[in-house]
Steps between C-alpha positions, in 0.01 A plus 500: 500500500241512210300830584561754716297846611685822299427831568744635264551381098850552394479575112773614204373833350495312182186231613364781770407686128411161345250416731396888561587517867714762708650584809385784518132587577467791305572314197289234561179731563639673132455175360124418650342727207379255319402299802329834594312527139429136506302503837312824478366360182378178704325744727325697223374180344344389807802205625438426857681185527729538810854387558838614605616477135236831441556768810475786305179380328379370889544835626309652227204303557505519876492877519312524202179253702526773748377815306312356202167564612648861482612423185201413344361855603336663201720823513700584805802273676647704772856494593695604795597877509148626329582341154179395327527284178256601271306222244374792311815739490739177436724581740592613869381802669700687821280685683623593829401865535817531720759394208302714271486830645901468551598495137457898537468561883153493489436667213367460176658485118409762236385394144799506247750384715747305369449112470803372521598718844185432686580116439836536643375711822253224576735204444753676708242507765350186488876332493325216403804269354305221325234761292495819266155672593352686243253770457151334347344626171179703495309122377625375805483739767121544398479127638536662834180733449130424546614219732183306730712250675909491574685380831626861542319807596319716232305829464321576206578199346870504467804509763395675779764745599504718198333540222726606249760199379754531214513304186765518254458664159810515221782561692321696788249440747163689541266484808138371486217544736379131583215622635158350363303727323863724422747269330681777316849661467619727817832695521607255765523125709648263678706177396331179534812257376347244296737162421315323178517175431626396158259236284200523755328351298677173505507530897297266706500546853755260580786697268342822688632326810849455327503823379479647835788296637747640273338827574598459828128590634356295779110401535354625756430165643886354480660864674666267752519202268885384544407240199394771272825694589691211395333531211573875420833419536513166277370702229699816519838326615678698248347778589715586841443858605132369437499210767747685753346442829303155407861315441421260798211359296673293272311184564375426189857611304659243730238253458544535121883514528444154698271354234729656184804278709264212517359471161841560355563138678140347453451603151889464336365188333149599416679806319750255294273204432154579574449252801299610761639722800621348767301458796617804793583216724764451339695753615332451860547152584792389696422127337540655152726858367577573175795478363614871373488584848820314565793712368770261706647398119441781328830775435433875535257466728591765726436754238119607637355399858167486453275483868199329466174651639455179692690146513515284256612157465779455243575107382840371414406336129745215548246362760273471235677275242295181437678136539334451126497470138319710180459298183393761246316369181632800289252480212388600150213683592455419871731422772453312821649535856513217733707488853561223733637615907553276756328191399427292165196648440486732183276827454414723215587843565274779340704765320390815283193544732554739736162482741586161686212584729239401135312147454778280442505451081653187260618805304643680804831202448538533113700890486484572125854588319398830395661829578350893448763756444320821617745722607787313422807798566342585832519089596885469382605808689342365829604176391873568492429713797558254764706185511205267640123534529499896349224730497332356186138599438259248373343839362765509249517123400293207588475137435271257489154503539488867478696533180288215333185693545649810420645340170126353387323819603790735303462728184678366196758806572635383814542132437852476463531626832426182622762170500333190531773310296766466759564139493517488118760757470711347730488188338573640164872543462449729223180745537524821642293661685348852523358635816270828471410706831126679481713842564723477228802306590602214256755263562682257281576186604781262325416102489463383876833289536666871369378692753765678740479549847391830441233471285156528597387095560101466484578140635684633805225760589217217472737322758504793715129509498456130566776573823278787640166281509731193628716704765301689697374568862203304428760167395799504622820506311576224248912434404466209300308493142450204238405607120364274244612533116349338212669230340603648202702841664833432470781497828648905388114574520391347809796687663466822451106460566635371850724751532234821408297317764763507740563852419123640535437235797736658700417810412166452680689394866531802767809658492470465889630118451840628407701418151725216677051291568367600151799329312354247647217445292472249217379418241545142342375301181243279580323170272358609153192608550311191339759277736397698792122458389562083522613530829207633615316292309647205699422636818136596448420190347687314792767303268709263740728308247671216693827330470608489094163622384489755256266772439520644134340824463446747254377825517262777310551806615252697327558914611407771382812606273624167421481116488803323737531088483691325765589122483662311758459221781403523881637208753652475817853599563780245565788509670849655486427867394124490496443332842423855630165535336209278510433543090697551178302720198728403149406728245655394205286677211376843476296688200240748412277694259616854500183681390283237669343721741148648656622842435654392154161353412295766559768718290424179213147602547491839472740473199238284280208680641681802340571364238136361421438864530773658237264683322304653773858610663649641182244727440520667826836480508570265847788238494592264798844306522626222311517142676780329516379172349317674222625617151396817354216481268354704220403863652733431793753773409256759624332316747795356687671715752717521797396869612290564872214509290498183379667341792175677705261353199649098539486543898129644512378197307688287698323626778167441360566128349666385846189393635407298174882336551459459869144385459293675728141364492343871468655564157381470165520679159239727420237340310623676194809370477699806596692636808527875578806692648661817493790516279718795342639601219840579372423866578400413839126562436331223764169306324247364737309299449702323181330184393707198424381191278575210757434146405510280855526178352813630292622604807430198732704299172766740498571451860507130465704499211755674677513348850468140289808634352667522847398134604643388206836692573454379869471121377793470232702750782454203729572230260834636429573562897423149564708391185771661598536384851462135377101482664345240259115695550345173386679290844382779693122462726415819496654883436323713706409817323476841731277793369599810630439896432187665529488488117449082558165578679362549137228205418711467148805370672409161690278428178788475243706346790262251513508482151875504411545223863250257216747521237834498674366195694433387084838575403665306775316270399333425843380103553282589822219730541706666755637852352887559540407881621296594793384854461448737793293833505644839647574523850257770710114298425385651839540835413395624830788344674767808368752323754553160307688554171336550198601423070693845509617535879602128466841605407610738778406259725663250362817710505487478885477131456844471303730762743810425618430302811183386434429115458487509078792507301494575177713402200472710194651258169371756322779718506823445274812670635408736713185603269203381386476328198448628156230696433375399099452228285731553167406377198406541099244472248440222341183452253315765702576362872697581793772215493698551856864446475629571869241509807526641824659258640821501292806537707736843468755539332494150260513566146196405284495489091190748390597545108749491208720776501466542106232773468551889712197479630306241718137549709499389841173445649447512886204439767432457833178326456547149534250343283795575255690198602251278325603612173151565394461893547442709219781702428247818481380472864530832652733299808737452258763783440789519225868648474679512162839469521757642265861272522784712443671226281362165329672148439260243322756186721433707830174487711350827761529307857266665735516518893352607829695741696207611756113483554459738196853512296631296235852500353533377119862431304544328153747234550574140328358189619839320581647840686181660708543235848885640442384851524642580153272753353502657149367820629443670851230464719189681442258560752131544483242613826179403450 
């Protein structure tokens, strides 16, 4: 059984709180008020919409349609039990002569009585348990004299039964003759109890209406209105010595009580991740149910019974578990969800946007890697709250979409509060990280693979976030997940990355699966992400290769952090182990330009547009950060900065030179050569309209400059792949040559490809006019098709393409014991150039000879770029990084033997050249991360 009809929900006290539901009644009506609030503001500001989720606000409106014309009087509204509401007076009149003669048996009040007693003879009298009648002021009372027109009897222009009326004066009352043509002090009067109305001015007719209700008084018109006496009591529920008598008219509480049940269910996810409520039907349809109806797994359940107004249809969430696979493109600044169910066929998912009923967007399927700490201690406490899918609210942190336009629309004060460098840390074994909450909470975070199990991990709550849009009632439940890594992150990396994904992914299943189903969930390693690109590659361009043809391939994936390169050959399987699948991808050589990015490039930008503008900044006193690629430079020691300010500064211009990089037809520099933004100072004092010096041919030559840069790394990356797996390039037809990433979209790209294909084909040496590389442009030219993979959604897809059990396998040579290979090029200087001395594809562990031992000191010189292998770098390129290295002993016989330990750590030793493959050493073992 899958659903079933419930008329009771069976809750722990501990989620009956969470999700602000009760068993009993009275509590729930306590907790309407701000339901209450919320509606009778809709019906002052005219909301007429109606629908079960609004019965208070219904109500309102329907009783309301019935007595406006009354309403719109231009004085007098008359209310049950001759109580006149007065436009003029601001505020209610009782004026049955009856009531009024009996506050002294039928007498009158002398002047000089006491205030205070006469109010507490009539309010004894009147008994009136929802008001406090008062005695009017002499202004006020007068409003009853002279009178032409009222819908109670008069005499001489005032009330008719008497002409003398009291009005309060000081502490005592004094009589006044209301007679026209009198209107003067007498020694006595009657009461006429008078209830004002606070802020009348403010008052339209509409919150006279409300006013009335939790006065308890009744228009004339609605006296045997059981609506309107639902009404009374909805508003004055608290109020029980009040209400006593109407308590069978609690249709609207229990309406409300119904719809406070039912939007606790239909809006749980709307409240943590901003997706759209549920539809009601949900809870209604015997073909549907949702899920935290059924309690069957749950423990403590019997805690609260809570009966529900009227059946609902609870779903057991095991029924709802897809036969499929996620591949998750966890990116640099965007990542991309993909699931396959029941058949081959693969579909982008659309994550971060919560509206699924919106125009279907491109953007909708790339979820930027960004994260907005608002209130961050509020999030952790309901975080830790509950062991699977807890009461998070996306009020207090959100993702996505809605933190990237919160970030570019931020002051300069609160951009810290903002992470969009999630991937980066992680990769980093050594940086730390700081995260900064907008109410004041800061936390310090320790390099990624350091973190503990109990330390806050940013990477685990952007899984969580990716599990609520993935596992939901709209989709189903997903239990199996692929993740892509760049090349270059090494094994100790990609596993705690899996297993924070695992962590947060499971977070975001119902508890109502049970512990023993969500263990059940995993999360596995997929292809690289450039070697998941190729296989998609294949398949969209329909690559069949037949019996022992082989495909080489190489691939560009251009993103927008970084620059991947994946080498390898395509074929069809064989027998033995591989007569499973129908295709074999070898990749056998893997690369990449670290700062090679779209984002980075902008940043490379912004940094010489800055720095064209030194002067300008200096005086005002604005910095921006330092790039990575880019020395400092005269000036720079006061314009160069890692504060929010100049973080804020660099991102802002960013913003406004990312159409120039992403070459949008409608943009050009002003005539005048400058660009204006907003920027601030150190002190945090914003400057609009700041005009920048921008050259655009300097910019356009920067940009190709740089991505030429990361051909040329791309080219000499695959001439040592293919040189190290013994592929002769010149016997080889053709290389095929993959662009991928949005960043490979730019017009700059497939130029110097085109270029750099004419002088490869040169240096091989080619004898035919037919080119040894075959270039292909981004996936995704029909960008109207969002189905069909694109250059950046290539690779989740593609990740679906290489499961377990699918009809690919995949052999990754680039990994050397358990790991992938190492990281740098090491080398020295000689006469001004980078000369390499071991490459990444060195084996571990195998002693190389770097220098004498004879001198204390040595330089080391290291890279990852690698153009370095030619020899021909200039030892001053900003790629190439130094360590000096102090020996603690020297021998001018002995020699420093250098080798590679992991993807990033190197072990040196002095030893002799007759004793080192003996393991004799002359000192110990030094060790050196890089």
């Amino acid at each position: 059984m899958n659903t079933k009809r419930i008329t009771e929900w069976k809750l722990s006290n501990k989620v009956a709180q969470q999700m602000g539901v009760d068993a009993s009644f009275e509590k729930m009506v306590g907790n309407l008020e701000d339901t209450i609030q919320k509606e009778i503001s809709a019906f002052v500001n005219g909301a007429t919409t109606l629908n079960n989720q609004t019965p208070l606000m219904n109500a309102l409106n329907t009783c309301f349609s019935e007595v406006e014309s009354e309403f719109n009087a231009s004085r007098w509204i008359c209310f049950d039990g001759d109580i006149y509401f007065d436009k003029q007076a601001k505020g209610f009149w009782m004026l049955s002569e009856e009531t009024i003669k009996s506050f002294n048996q039928g007498k009158s009040f002398c002047s000089g009585e006491s205030y205070d007693d006469l109010l507490e003879i009539i309010n004894d009298s009147l008994n009136d348990e929802f008001n406090e009648w008062d005695v009017p002021n002499l202004d006020t009372l007068k409003k009853l004299t002279n009178l032409s027109k009222a819908p109670f009897s008069t005499n001489k222009g005032r009330v008719s039964f008497n002409a003398y009326y009291l009005f309060k004066l000081n502490n005592e009352v004094q009589g006044f003759d209301c007679d026209s043509g009198f209107l003067t002090n007498v020694s006595n009067g009657y009461v006429l109890p008078y209830l004002p109305q606070a802020d009348f001015s403010n008052l339209g007719n509409k919150e006279i209406f409300i006013n009335a209700i939790f006065s308890g008084l009744t228009p004339s018109k609605l006296k045997s209105n059981a609506l309107y006496k639902a009404l009374i009591v909805a508003l004055n529920h608290k109020n029980k010595e009040a209400i006593h008598g109407l308590e069978n008219h609690t249709d609207i509480l229990n309406k409300m009580v119904t719809q406070k049940i039912t939007n606790s269910l239909l809006l749980e996810d709307s409240i943590r991740a901003d997706m759209a409520p549920y539809h009601s039907k949900i809870v209604e349809d015997t073909e549907l149910g949702h899920w935290s109806l059924w309690t069957d797994e749950l423990e403590g359940t019997n805690e609260q019974t809570i009966s529900l107004p009227i059946p609902m249809v609870a779903r057991d969430p095991k029924s709802s578990i897809n036969d499929g696979v996620v591949g998750i493109d966890f990116g640099t600044k965007s990542t991309v969800v993909v699931y396959q169910k029941d058949n081959v066929n693969i579909h982008p998912m659309r994550v971060g946007t919560g509206d699924l009923s919106t125009d279907i967007q491109a953007y909708h399927y790339e979820n930027p890697t960004i994260m907005e700490f608002k209130d961050l201690e509020a999030f952790i406490t309901a975080y830790d709250a509950k062991a699977n899918k807890p009461y998070t609210r996306w009020q207090d942190l959100t993702i996505s979409h809605t933190a990237k336009n919160s970030m570019e629309g931020t002051e300069s004060s609160q951009f810290n509060t903002f992470l969009d460098e999630i991937k980066q840390w992680a990769g980093d074994k050594n940086r730390k990280l700081k995260i900064v909450g907008q109410k004041g909470k800061i936390i310090d975070l320790p390099p990624f693979l350091e973190l503990t199990g109990d330390d806050f991990n940013p990477i685990e709550i952007y899984a969580y976030y990716l599990g609520l849009y993935i596992n939901n009632l709209n989709n189903g439940i997903f239990m199996e997940y692929i993740l892509s890594f760049p090349v270059t992150y090494e094994m100790p990396i990609r596993d705690k990355i899996i297993a924070s994904f695992e962590k947060g992914l499971k977070k975001s299943l119902p508890a109502e699966l049970g512990t023993e189903t969500i263990d059940q969930l995993t999360v596995t390693k997929g292809a690289s992400e450039p070697a998941a690109y190729a296989l998609t590659a294949f398949k969209s361009h329909d690559f069949d290769p037949q019996g022992d043809e082989r495909i080489f391939y190489s691939v560009f994936d251009f993103g927008g952090g970084t620059t991947d390169f994946d080498f390898g050959i395509f074929r069809e399987s064989k027998g033995g182990k591989e007569r499973r699948f129908d295709y074999v991808i070898e990749h056998f050589g893997a690369g990449g330009d670290q700062f090679l990015g779209g984002e980075n490039l902008l940043e490379l930008l912004a940094f010489e547009v800055f720095k064209k503008n030194k002067s300008k900044l200096l005086k005002q006193g604005i910095q921006f950060e330092k790039h990575p690629e880019k020395d400092a430079f005269a000036g720079s020691e006061q314009l160069l900065s890692h504060s929010q300010e100049a973080r804020n500064n660099t991102k802002k211009l960013c913003i406004a030179l990312r159409p120039f990089w992403e070459e949008h037809e409608d943009f050009t520099i002003d005539a005048s050569g400058e660009l204006s933004i907003t920027l601030t100072d150190i002190h945090g004092v914003q400057h609009s309209g700041f005009a920048l010096d921008i050259d655009e041919e300097e910019l356009k030559q920067l940009l190709s400059d740089r991505i030429e840069r990361g051909v040329e790394n791309f080219f000499n990356a695959l001439r040592l792949a293919f040189s190290n797996s013994q592929e002769s390039l010149g016997d080889i037809d053709s290389v095929k040559i993959f662009l991928a990433g949005n960043s490979s979209q730019s017009s700059f790209v497939n130029a110097l490809f085109e270029k750099h294909i004419v002088l490869q084909d040169e240096a091989i040496g080619n004898q035919t006019d037919q080119s040894h590389f075959e270039l292909f442009a981004p996936l995704g030219a029909d960008k109207n098709d969002v189905e069909k993979p694109t250059g950046k959604t290539g690779v989740a897809f593609g990740l679906i393409e290489s499961r377990e059990g699918g009809n690919i396998m995949v052999i990754d040579r680039n990994l050397a014991d358990d790991d992938i290979r190492f990281k740098f090029y090491l080398g020295e200087n000689r006469k001004g150039k980078f000369k390499p001395v071991i490459d990444r594809e060195m084996r571990f562990n195998q002693w190389v000879d770097f220098i004498d031992a004879g001198y204390q000191k040595f330089e080391l010189f290291y890279t990852e770029q690698p153009t370095s292998s030619t020899g021909n770098v200039a030892i001053s390129d900003s790629s190439i990084k130094k360590k000096t290295i102090k020996l603690d002993m020297t021998d001018d016989d002995a020699l420093v033997y250098i080798r590679i330990v992991s993807p990033t750590t190197i072990e040196y030793v002095i030893a002799n050249e007759n004793d080192i493959e003996n393991n004799v050493y002359l000192n110990r073992i030094q060790s050196l991360e890089f």
